[in-house]
Rosetta silent file (secondary structure, phi, psi, omega in degrees, C-alpha in Angstrom):
SEQUENCE: XXXXXXXXXXXXXXXXXXXXXXXXXXXXXXXXXXXXXXXXXXXXXXXXXXXXXXXXXXXXXXXXXXXXXXXXXXXXXXXXXXXXXXXXXXXXXXXXXXXXXXXXXXXXXXXXXXXXXXXXXXXXXXXXXXXXXXXXXXXX
SCORE:     score description
SCORE:     0.000 S_00000001
   1 L     0.000  137.233  177.163  105.852  119.513  119.679 S_00000001
   2 L   -72.977  152.501  178.037  102.998  118.329  121.888 S_00000001
   3 L   -64.200  129.898  175.836  100.554  120.841  123.249 S_00000001
   4 H   -57.962  -32.968  178.807  101.590  122.166  126.703 S_00000001
   5 H   -65.541  -39.793  178.674   97.917  121.911  127.719 S_00000001
   6 H   -66.183  -43.790  179.669   97.876  118.219  126.798 S_00000001
   7 H   -61.263  -44.395  178.159  101.109  117.578  128.678 S_00000001
   8 H   -60.315  -43.802 -179.405   99.728  119.386  131.732 S_00000001
   9 H   -62.100  -44.615  179.928   96.516  117.342  131.553 S_00000001
  10 H   -63.740  -45.780 -179.488   98.438  114.056  131.324 S_00000001
  11 H   -62.804  -44.859  179.324  100.740  114.972  134.228 S_00000001
  12 H   -62.909  -37.975  177.459   97.853  116.061  136.462 S_00000001
  13 H   -63.284  -46.717  179.520   96.020  112.817  135.648 S_00000001
  14 H   -59.872  -43.268  179.882   99.064  110.725  136.559 S_00000001
  15 H   -64.667  -43.726  177.549   99.506  112.601  139.832 S_00000001
  16 H   -58.411  -35.130 -179.486   95.807  112.218  140.679 S_00000001
  17 L   -86.296   11.310  174.989   96.164  108.479  140.080 S_00000001
  18 L    72.530   23.409  172.506   99.118  108.374  142.553 S_00000001
  19 L   -92.498  151.794  172.921  101.844  107.940  139.932 S_00000001
  20 L  -107.904  106.349 -179.362  105.099  109.857  140.145 S_00000001
  21 L   -66.700  135.183  172.991  105.959  111.011  136.619 S_00000001
  22 L  -114.148  120.143 -172.287  109.618  110.691  135.670 S_00000001
  23 L  -115.781  120.264  176.680  110.407  112.971  132.764 S_00000001
  24 L   -88.409  121.438 -176.735  113.557  112.635  130.667 S_00000001
  25 L   -80.907   71.774  176.708  114.440  116.041  129.225 S_00000001
  26 E  -127.259  158.520  178.126  115.215  114.942  125.679 S_00000001
  27 E  -136.037  147.448 -179.353  113.746  115.926  122.333 S_00000001
  28 L   -80.855  150.942  172.535  113.692  114.136  119.009 S_00000001
  29 L   -90.402  172.520  179.800  115.405  115.393  115.896 S_00000001
  30 L   -70.838  -33.466 -178.542  113.756  115.572  112.468 S_00000001
  31 L   -83.345  136.251 -178.211  115.836  112.683  111.090 S_00000001
  32 L   -60.291  -28.455 -179.669  114.839  109.194  112.249 S_00000001
  33 L   -89.641   -1.208 -179.554  118.509  108.359  112.911 S_00000001
  34 L   -66.548  134.710 -177.281  119.111  111.510  114.944 S_00000001
  35 L   -72.227  -13.439 -179.750  120.161  110.612  118.528 S_00000001
  36 L   105.170  170.055 -179.941  118.011  113.414  120.002 S_00000001
  37 E  -112.532  139.637  176.266  118.679  116.620  121.832 S_00000001
  38 E   -90.017  113.599  179.519  119.558  116.940  125.499 S_00000001
  39 L   -90.315  141.416  178.325  117.341  119.653  126.978 S_00000001
  40 L   -56.797  119.208 -175.767  118.538  121.460  130.116 S_00000001
  41 H   -63.862  -35.478  179.259  116.845  119.521  132.934 S_00000001
  42 H   -65.042  -42.804  178.609  116.575  122.581  135.182 S_00000001
  43 H   -65.025  -43.145  178.613  114.779  124.539  132.490 S_00000001
  44 H   -61.328  -44.832 -179.974  112.463  121.606  131.754 S_00000001
  45 H   -63.180  -39.232 -179.529  111.666  121.207  135.467 S_00000001
  46 H   -65.936  -40.265  178.500  110.943  124.918  135.859 S_00000001
  47 H   -64.072  -40.384  179.806  108.523  124.884  132.920 S_00000001
  48 H   -67.408  -43.357  179.373  106.743  121.843  134.350 S_00000001
  49 H   -60.156  -43.031  178.925  106.508  123.380  137.845 S_00000001
  50 H   -65.768  -45.282 -178.903  104.974  126.559  136.434 S_00000001
  51 H   -61.266  -36.411 -179.017  102.553  124.625  134.216 S_00000001
  52 L   -86.731   -1.617 -178.306  101.406  122.511  137.170 S_00000001
  53 L    55.913   46.947 -179.873  101.163  125.578  139.419 S_00000001
  54 L   -66.257  153.874  175.940  103.444  123.931  141.978 S_00000001
  55 L   -80.158  -34.895  179.215  103.978  125.556  145.371 S_00000001
  56 E  -151.252  162.138  176.134  107.705  124.805  145.320 S_00000001
  57 E  -131.274  142.474 -179.523  110.405  123.177  143.262 S_00000001
  58 E  -123.313  122.945  176.923  113.465  121.365  144.561 S_00000001
  59 E  -102.808  119.831  175.278  116.643  121.041  142.524 S_00000001
  60 E   -92.626  134.905 -178.247  119.000  118.297  143.691 S_00000001
  61 E  -141.631 -173.979 -178.343  122.622  118.854  142.791 S_00000001
  62 L  -106.376   27.272  173.178  126.114  117.781  143.818 S_00000001
  63 L  -133.135  161.889 -178.975  126.896  120.864  145.897 S_00000001
  64 L   -63.007  -16.569 -175.481  125.453  122.006  149.256 S_00000001
  65 L   147.190 -149.668  176.270  123.541  124.788  147.466 S_00000001
  66 L   -85.240  130.882 -176.198  124.702  128.209  146.312 S_00000001
  67 E  -110.374  148.501  174.513  128.088  129.040  147.790 S_00000001
  68 L   -81.134 -176.521 -176.312  129.777  132.377  148.471 S_00000001
  69 L   -65.300  -21.973  178.585  133.345  133.108  147.350 S_00000001
  70 L   -90.890    0.227  179.698  134.725  131.439  150.489 S_00000001
  71 L    87.151   12.448  178.385  132.739  128.271  149.826 S_00000001
  72 L   -90.134  146.194 -179.580  130.147  128.887  152.531 S_00000001
  73 E   -67.059  133.426  170.613  126.496  128.103  151.936 S_00000001
  74 L   -96.943  113.816 -171.004  124.191  130.999  151.155 S_00000001
  75 L   -79.471  -22.539 -176.874  120.943  129.895  152.766 S_00000001
  76 E  -146.087  138.812  179.446  118.580  132.394  151.136 S_00000001
  77 E  -140.564  156.338  170.580  118.534  134.378  147.887 S_00000001
  78 L  -134.978  179.149 -175.460  116.229  136.621  145.908 S_00000001
  79 H   -56.590  -42.905 -177.647  116.385  138.125  142.417 S_00000001
  80 H   -65.097  -45.930  179.578  118.389  141.179  143.525 S_00000001
  81 H   -64.914  -39.983  179.900  121.003  139.154  145.433 S_00000001
  82 H   -62.508  -44.507  179.537  121.337  136.682  142.567 S_00000001
  83 H   -59.564  -45.045 -179.809  121.932  139.485  140.078 S_00000001
  84 H   -64.694  -40.637 -179.322  124.646  141.014  142.295 S_00000001
  85 H   -71.657  -29.545  172.980  126.362  137.649  142.858 S_00000001
  86 H   -67.918  -44.573 -176.744  126.365  136.914  139.132 S_00000001
  87 H   -62.016  -39.942 -177.620  127.843  140.334  138.442 S_00000001
  88 L   -88.009    2.705  175.241  130.693  139.909  140.942 S_00000001
  89 L    87.399    0.396  178.392  131.456  136.367  139.736 S_00000001
  90 L   -63.724  -44.952  176.583  130.363  134.544  142.891 S_00000001
  91 L   -95.637  122.178 -177.356  127.715  132.696  140.890 S_00000001
  92 L  -151.608  177.629  174.900  129.218  131.154  137.769 S_00000001
  93 L    58.070 -136.782 -175.529  129.311  128.054  135.601 S_00000001
  94 H   -68.488  -14.869  178.855  126.535  125.500  135.952 S_00000001
  95 H   -74.883  -22.960  179.838  124.909  127.355  138.842 S_00000001
  96 H   -62.214  -54.014  179.547  123.827  130.165  136.484 S_00000001
  97 H   -64.869  -30.217  178.247  121.266  128.132  134.496 S_00000001
  98 H   -65.450  -45.372  179.047  120.073  126.468  137.705 S_00000001
  99 H   -70.942  -34.322  174.839  119.389  129.835  139.350 S_00000001
 100 H   -61.238  -40.097  177.564  117.860  131.181  136.133 S_00000001
 101 H   -65.566  -39.551  177.056  115.463  128.223  136.229 S_00000001
 102 H   -60.923  -46.747 -179.857  114.676  128.993  139.878 S_00000001
 103 H   -63.772  -36.684  178.205  113.913  132.614  139.045 S_00000001
 104 H   -62.797  -39.214  179.314  111.726  131.536  136.121 S_00000001
 105 H   -67.061  -39.164  179.460  109.645  129.386  138.442 S_00000001
 106 H   -63.712  -46.407  177.877  109.244  132.253  140.911 S_00000001
 107 H   -61.143  -29.824 -178.692  108.160  134.600  138.108 S_00000001
 108 L   -83.747    1.243  175.602  105.729  131.902  136.979 S_00000001
 109 L   107.981   -3.274  176.095  103.966  131.787  140.334 S_00000001
 110 L   -73.902  134.277 -173.453  105.852  129.081  142.231 S_00000001
 111 L   -65.414  -41.834 -178.365  106.317  130.299  145.825 S_00000001
 112 E  -157.034  160.370  177.929  109.907  129.161  146.293 S_00000001
 113 E  -127.755  143.994  179.750  112.719  127.112  144.839 S_00000001
 114 E  -121.702  140.451  170.457  115.295  125.075  146.733 S_00000001
 115 E  -119.592  117.220 -176.006  118.770  124.000  145.653 S_00000001
 116 E  -134.951  164.242 -178.699  120.056  121.192  147.842 S_00000001
 117 E   -82.646  108.205 -179.050  122.737  118.527  147.907 S_00000001
 118 L   -72.640   -7.764  179.506  121.214  115.321  146.583 S_00000001
 119 L   -81.004  -14.706 -177.579  124.187  113.317  147.842 S_00000001
 120 L   -86.752  129.733  178.585  123.075  113.770  151.453 S_00000001
 121 L   -59.603  132.381  179.234  120.813  111.083  152.845 S_00000001
 122 L    64.429   27.663 -175.021  117.305  112.437  153.504 S_00000001
 123 H   -58.369  -38.464 -179.815  118.282  115.807  152.004 S_00000001
 124 H   -65.572  -44.855  178.257  114.718  116.683  150.971 S_00000001
 125 H   -61.745  -43.396  179.961  113.385  115.952  154.457 S_00000001
 126 H   -63.593  -36.775  179.320  116.201  117.942  156.055 S_00000001
 127 H   -70.472  -43.966 -172.965  115.519  120.905  153.769 S_00000001
 128 H   -84.409  -29.968 -171.066  111.771  120.931  154.221 S_00000001
 129 H  -117.195   17.992  171.136  111.333  119.872  157.832 S_00000001
 130 L  -118.341  156.655 -173.995  114.151  121.526  159.728 S_00000001
 131 L   -55.469  -48.209 -174.508  114.199  125.139  160.893 S_00000001
 132 L  -101.253  -11.679 -176.107  117.106  126.287  158.733 S_00000001
 133 L    70.343 -175.697 -179.234  117.158  123.640  156.008 S_00000001
 134 L  -125.282   -5.106 -175.771  120.392  122.418  154.465 S_00000001
 135 L  -126.454 -149.789  179.731  120.512  124.196  151.110 S_00000001
 136 E  -110.916  131.267  175.407  119.631  127.465  149.443 S_00000001
 137 E  -107.461  137.638  179.502  116.061  128.720  149.175 S_00000001
 138 E  -116.819  123.904  178.238  115.126  131.240  146.477 S_00000001
 139 E  -130.367  166.622 -179.403  112.099  133.461  147.008 S_00000001
 140 L   -63.425    0.000    0.000  110.780  136.598  145.372 S_00000001
């Protein structure tokens, strides 16, 4: 495994030089013929955001954000609300690791995390530059 400090240094250098790093969350196996391991992209992104001391992280997904039991968007969440919604089954399946990654970034010093629908044109702009946003924001 490469040193996290080295990886951080390389990423910061690329960003300083106006490159946008694209990181594939895969890992090699010990055997040369091993196809590799698929690492959870949300977890990888959260680790990178914390290492780079990012102000925010945005997760693009194929849902409007975190939904309640009736399918309505929950626009804002914190650790306490997430725990309660996991317990009552509102948050389940693939949204659990995504929200766990969001909470990890918050614990690591990132101010907020967003979960938004990447299928919507200009979704990042709509989330960041409109009063209410279009997805779910997670804060401490």
């Amino acid at each position: 495994m490469r040193s996290p400090k080295l990886i951080k240094k390389v990423l910061k250098h690329l960003i300083r030089e106006k490159f946008i790093p694209v990181i594939a969350p895969i890992a090699a196996g010990d055997d040369i013929d091993h196809p590799g391991y698929n690492i959870n992209a949300d977890l990888a992104a959260s680790k990178i955001a914390v290492a780079l001391q990012a102000k925010k992280i945005i997760f693009l997904t194929d849902t409007p954000g975190v939904l309640d039991k009736e399918g309505n968007l929950i626009s804002s969440l914190d650790k306490t609300k997430i725990k309660a919604l996991k317990k009552d089954g509102t948050i389940s399946g693939g949204m659990i690791p995504k929200l766990d990654a969001c909470l990890e970034t918050i614990r690591g010093g990132v101010e907020c995390a967003h979960i938004i629908d990447g299928r919507i044109e200009h979704s990042i702009l709509l989330e960041l530059f409109t009063k209410d946003g279009i997805g779910t924001i997670i804060k401490e």
